[in-house]
mmCIF file of the N, C-alpha and C atoms, coordinates in Angstrom:
data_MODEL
# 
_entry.id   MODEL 
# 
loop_
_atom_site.group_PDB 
_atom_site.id 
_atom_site.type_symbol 
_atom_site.label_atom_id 
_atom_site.label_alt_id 
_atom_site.label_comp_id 
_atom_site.label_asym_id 
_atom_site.label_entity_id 
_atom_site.label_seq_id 
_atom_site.pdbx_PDB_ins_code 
_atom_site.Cartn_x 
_atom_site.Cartn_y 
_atom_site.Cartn_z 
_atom_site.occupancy 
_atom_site.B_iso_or_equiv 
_atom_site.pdbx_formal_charge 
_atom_site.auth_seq_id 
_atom_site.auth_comp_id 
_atom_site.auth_asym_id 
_atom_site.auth_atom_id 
_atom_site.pdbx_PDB_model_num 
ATOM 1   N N  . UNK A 1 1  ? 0.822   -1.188  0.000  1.00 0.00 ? 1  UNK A N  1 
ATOM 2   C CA . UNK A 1 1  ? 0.000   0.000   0.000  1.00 0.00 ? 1  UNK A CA 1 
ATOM 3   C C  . UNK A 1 1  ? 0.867   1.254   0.000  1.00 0.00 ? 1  UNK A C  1 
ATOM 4   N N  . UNK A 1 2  ? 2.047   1.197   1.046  1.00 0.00 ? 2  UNK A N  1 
ATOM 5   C CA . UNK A 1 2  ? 2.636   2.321   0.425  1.00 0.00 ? 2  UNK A CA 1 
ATOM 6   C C  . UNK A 1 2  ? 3.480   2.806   -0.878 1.00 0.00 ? 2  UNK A C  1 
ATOM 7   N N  . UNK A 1 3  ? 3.656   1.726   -1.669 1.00 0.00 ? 3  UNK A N  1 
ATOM 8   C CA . UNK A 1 3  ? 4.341   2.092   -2.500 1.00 0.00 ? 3  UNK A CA 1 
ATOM 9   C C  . UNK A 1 3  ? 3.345   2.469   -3.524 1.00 0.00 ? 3  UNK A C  1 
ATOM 10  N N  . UNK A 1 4  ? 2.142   1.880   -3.509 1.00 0.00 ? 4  UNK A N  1 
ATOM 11  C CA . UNK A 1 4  ? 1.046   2.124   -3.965 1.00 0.00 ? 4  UNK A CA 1 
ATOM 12  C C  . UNK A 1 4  ? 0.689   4.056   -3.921 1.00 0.00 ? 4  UNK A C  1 
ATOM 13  N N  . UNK A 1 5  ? 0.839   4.057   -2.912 1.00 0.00 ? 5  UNK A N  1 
ATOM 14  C CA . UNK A 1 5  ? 0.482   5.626   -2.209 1.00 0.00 ? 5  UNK A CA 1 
ATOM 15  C C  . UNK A 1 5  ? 1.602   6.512   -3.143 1.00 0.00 ? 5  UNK A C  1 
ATOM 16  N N  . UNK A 1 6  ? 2.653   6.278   -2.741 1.00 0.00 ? 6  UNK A N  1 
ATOM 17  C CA . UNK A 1 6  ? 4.175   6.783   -3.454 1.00 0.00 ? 6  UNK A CA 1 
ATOM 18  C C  . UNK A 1 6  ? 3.672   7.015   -4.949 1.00 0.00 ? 6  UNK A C  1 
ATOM 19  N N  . UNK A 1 7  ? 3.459   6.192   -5.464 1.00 0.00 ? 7  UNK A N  1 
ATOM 20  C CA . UNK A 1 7  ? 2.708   5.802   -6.946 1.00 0.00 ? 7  UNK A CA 1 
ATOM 21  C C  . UNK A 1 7  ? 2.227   7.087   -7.163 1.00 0.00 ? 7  UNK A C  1 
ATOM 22  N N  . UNK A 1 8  ? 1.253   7.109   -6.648 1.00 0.00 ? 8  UNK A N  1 
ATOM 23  C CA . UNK A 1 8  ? -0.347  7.819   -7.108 1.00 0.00 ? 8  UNK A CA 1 
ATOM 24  C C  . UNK A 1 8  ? -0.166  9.318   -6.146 1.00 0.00 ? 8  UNK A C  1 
ATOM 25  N N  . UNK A 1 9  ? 1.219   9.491   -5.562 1.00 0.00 ? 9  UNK A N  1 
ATOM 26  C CA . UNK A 1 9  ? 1.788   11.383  -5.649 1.00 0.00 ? 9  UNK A CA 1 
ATOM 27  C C  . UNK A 1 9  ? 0.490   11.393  -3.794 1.00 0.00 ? 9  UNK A C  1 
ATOM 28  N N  . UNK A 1 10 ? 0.392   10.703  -3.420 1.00 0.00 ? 10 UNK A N  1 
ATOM 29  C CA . UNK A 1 10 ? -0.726  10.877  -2.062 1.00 0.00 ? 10 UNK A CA 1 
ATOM 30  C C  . UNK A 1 10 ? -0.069  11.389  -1.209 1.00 0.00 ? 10 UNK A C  1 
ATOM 31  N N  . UNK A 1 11 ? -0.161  12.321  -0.333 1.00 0.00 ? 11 UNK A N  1 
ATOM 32  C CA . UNK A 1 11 ? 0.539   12.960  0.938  1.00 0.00 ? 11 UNK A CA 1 
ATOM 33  C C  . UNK A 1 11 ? 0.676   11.970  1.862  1.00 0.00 ? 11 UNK A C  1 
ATOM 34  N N  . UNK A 1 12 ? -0.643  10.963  1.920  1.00 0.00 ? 12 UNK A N  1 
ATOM 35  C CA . UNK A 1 12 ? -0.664  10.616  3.597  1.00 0.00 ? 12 UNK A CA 1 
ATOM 36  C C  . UNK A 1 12 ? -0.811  8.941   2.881  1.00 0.00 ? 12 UNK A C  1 
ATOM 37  N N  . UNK A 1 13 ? -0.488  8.100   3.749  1.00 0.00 ? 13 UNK A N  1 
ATOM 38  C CA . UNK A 1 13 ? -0.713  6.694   3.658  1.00 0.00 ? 13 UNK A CA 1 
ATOM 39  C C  . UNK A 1 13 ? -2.355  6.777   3.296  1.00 0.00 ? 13 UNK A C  1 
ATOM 40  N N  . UNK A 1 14 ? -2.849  7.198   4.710  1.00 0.00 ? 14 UNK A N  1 
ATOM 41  C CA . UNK A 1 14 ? -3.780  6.497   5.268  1.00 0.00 ? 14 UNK A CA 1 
ATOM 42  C C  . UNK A 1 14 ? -5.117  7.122   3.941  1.00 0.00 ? 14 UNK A C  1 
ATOM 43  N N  . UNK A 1 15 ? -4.665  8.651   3.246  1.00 0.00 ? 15 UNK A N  1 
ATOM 44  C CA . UNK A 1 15 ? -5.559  8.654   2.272  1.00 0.00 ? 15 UNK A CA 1 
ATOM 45  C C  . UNK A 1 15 ? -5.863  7.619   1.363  1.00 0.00 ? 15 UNK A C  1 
ATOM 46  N N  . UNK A 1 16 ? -4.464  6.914   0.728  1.00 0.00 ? 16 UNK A N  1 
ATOM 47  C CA . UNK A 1 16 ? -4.687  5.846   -0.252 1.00 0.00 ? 16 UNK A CA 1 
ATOM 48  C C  . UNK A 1 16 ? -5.549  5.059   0.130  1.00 0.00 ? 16 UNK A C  1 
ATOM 49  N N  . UNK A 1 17 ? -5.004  4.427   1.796  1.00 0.00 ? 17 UNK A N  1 
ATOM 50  C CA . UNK A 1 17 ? -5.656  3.040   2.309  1.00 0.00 ? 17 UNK A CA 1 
ATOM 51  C C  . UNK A 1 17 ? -7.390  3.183   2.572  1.00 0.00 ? 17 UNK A C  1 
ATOM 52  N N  . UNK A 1 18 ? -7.976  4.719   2.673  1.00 0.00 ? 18 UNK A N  1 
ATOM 53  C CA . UNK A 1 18 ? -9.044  4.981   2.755  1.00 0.00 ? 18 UNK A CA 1 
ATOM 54  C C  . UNK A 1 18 ? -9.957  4.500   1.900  1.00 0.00 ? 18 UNK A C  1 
ATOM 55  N N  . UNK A 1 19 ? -9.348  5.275   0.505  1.00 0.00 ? 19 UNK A N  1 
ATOM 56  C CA . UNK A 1 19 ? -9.706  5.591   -0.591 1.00 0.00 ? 19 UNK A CA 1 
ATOM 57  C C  . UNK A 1 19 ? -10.092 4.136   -1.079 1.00 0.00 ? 19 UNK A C  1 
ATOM 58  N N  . UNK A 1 20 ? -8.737  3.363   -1.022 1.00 0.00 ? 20 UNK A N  1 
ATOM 59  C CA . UNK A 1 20 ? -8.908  2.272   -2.396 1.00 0.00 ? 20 UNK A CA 1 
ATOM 60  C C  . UNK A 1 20 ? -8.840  0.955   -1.569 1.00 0.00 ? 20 UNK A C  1 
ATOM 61  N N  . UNK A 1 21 ? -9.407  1.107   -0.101 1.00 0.00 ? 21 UNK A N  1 
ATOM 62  C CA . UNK A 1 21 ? -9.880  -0.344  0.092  1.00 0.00 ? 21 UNK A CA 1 
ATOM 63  C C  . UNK A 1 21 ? -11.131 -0.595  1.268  1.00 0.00 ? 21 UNK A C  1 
ATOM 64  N N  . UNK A 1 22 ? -11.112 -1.733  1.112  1.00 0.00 ? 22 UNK A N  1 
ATOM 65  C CA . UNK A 1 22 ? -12.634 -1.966  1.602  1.00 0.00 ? 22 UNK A CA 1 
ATOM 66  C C  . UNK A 1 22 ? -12.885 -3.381  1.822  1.00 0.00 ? 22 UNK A C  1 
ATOM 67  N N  . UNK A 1 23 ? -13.626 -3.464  2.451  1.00 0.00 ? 23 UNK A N  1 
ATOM 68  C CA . UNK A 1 23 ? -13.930 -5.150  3.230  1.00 0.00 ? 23 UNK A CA 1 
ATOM 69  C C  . UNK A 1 23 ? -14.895 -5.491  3.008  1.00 0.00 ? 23 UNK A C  1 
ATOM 70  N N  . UNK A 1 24 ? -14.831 -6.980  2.144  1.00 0.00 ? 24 UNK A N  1 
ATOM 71  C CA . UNK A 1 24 ? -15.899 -7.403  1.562  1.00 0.00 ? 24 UNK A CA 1 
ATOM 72  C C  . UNK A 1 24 ? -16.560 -8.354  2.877  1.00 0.00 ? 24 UNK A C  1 
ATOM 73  N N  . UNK A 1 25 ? -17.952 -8.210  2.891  1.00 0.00 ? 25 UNK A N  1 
ATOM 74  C CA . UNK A 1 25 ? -18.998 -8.710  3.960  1.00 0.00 ? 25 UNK A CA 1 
ATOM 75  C C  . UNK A 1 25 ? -18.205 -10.416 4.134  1.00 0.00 ? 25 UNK A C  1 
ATOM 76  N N  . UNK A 1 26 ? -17.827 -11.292 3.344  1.00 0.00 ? 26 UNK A N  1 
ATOM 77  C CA . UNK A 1 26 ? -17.271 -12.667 4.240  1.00 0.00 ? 26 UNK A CA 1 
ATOM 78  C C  . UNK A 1 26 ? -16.106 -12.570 4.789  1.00 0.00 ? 26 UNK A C  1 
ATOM 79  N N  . UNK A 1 27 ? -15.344 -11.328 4.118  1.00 0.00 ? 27 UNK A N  1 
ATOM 80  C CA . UNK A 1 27 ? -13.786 -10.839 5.268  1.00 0.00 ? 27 UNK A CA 1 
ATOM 81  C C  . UNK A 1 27 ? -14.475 -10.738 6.856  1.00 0.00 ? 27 UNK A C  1 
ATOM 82  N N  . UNK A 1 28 ? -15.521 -9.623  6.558  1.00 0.00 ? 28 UNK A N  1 
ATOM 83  C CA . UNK A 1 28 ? -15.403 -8.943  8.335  1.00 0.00 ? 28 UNK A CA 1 
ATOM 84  C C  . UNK A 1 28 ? -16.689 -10.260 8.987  1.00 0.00 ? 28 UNK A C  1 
ATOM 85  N N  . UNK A 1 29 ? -17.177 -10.496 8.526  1.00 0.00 ? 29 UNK A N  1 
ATOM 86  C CA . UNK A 1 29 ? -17.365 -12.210 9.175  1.00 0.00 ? 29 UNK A CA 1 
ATOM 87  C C  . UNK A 1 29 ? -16.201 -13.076 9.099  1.00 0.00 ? 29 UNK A C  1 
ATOM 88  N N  . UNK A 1 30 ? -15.395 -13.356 8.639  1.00 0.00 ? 30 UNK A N  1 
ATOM 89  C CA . UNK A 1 30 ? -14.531 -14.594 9.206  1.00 0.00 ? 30 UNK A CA 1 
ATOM 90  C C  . UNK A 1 30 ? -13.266 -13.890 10.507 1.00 0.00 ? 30 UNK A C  1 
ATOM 91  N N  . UNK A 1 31 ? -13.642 -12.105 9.845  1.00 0.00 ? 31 UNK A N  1 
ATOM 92  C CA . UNK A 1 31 ? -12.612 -11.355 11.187 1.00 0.00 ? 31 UNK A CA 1 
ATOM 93  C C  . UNK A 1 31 ? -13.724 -11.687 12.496 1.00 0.00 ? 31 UNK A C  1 
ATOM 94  N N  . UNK A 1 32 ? -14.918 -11.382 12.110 1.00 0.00 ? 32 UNK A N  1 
ATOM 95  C CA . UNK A 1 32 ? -15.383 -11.592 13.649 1.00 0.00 ? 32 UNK A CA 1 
ATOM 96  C C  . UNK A 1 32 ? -15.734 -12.802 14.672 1.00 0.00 ? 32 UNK A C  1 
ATOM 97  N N  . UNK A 1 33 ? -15.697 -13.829 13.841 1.00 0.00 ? 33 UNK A N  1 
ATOM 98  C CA . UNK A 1 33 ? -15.564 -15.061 13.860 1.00 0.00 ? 33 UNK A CA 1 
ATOM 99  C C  . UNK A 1 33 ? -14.635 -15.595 14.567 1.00 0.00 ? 33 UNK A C  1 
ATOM 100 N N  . UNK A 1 34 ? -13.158 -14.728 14.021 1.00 0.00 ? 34 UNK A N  1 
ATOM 101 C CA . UNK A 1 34 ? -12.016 -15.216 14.331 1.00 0.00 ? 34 UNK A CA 1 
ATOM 102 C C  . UNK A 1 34 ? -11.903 -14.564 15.685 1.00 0.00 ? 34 UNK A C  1 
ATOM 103 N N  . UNK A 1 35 ? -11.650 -13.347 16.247 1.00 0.00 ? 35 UNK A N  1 
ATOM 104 C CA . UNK A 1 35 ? -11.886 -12.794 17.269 1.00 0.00 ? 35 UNK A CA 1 
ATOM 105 C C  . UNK A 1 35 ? -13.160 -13.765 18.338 1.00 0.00 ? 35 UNK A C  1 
ATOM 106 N N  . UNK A 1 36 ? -14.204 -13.610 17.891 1.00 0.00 ? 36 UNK A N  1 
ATOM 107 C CA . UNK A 1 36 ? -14.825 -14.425 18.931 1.00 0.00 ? 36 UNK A CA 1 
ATOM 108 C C  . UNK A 1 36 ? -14.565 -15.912 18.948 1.00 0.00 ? 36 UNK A C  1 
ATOM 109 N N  . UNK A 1 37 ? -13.581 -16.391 18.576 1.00 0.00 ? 37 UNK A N  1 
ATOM 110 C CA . UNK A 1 37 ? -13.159 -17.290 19.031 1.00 0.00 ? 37 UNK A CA 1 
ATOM 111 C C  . UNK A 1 37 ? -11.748 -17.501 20.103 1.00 0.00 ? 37 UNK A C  1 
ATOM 112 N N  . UNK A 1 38 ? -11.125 -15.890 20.228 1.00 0.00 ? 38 UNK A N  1 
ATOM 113 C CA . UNK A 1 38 ? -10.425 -16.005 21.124 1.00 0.00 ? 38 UNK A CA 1 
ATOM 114 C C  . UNK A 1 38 ? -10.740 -15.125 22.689 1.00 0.00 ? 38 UNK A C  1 
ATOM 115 N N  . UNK A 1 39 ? -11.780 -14.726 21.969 1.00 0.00 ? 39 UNK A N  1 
ATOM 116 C CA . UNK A 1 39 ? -12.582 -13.631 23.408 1.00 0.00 ? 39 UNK A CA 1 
ATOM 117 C C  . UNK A 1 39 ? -12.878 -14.926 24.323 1.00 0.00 ? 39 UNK A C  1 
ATOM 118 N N  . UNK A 1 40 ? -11.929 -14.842 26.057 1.00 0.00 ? 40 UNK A N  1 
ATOM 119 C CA . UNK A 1 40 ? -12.504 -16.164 26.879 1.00 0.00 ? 40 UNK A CA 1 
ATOM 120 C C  . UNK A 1 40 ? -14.305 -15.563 26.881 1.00 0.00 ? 40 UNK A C  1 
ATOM 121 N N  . UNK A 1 41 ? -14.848 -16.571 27.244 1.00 0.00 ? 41 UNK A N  1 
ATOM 122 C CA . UNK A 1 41 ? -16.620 -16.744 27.461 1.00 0.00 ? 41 UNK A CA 1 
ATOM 123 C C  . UNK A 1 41 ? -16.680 -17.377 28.811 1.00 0.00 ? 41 UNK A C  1 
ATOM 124 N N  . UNK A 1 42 ? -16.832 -16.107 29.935 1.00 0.00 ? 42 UNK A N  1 
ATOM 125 C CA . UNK A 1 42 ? -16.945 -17.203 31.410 1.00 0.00 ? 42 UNK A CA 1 
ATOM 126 C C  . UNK A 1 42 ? -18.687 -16.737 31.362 1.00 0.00 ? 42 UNK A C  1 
# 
């Protein structure tokens, strides 16, 4: 991503990473998935 950024003349990282990405709906289910599987459950 940063060289990506470098590329495309961007001031800040985090504009590129804003801009040109995004989480497709079975990513942030298997992220939350994955997390609640290490959250203990008393």
């Amino acid at each position: 991503m940063k060289v990506i950024s470098e590329m495309l003349g961007h001031a800040r990282f985090s504009f590129t990473a804003d801009t040109y990405t995004s989480v497709l709906p079975e990513v942030s289910t298997a992220a939350a998935e994955a997390v609640a599987a290490v959250v203990p459950r008393e």
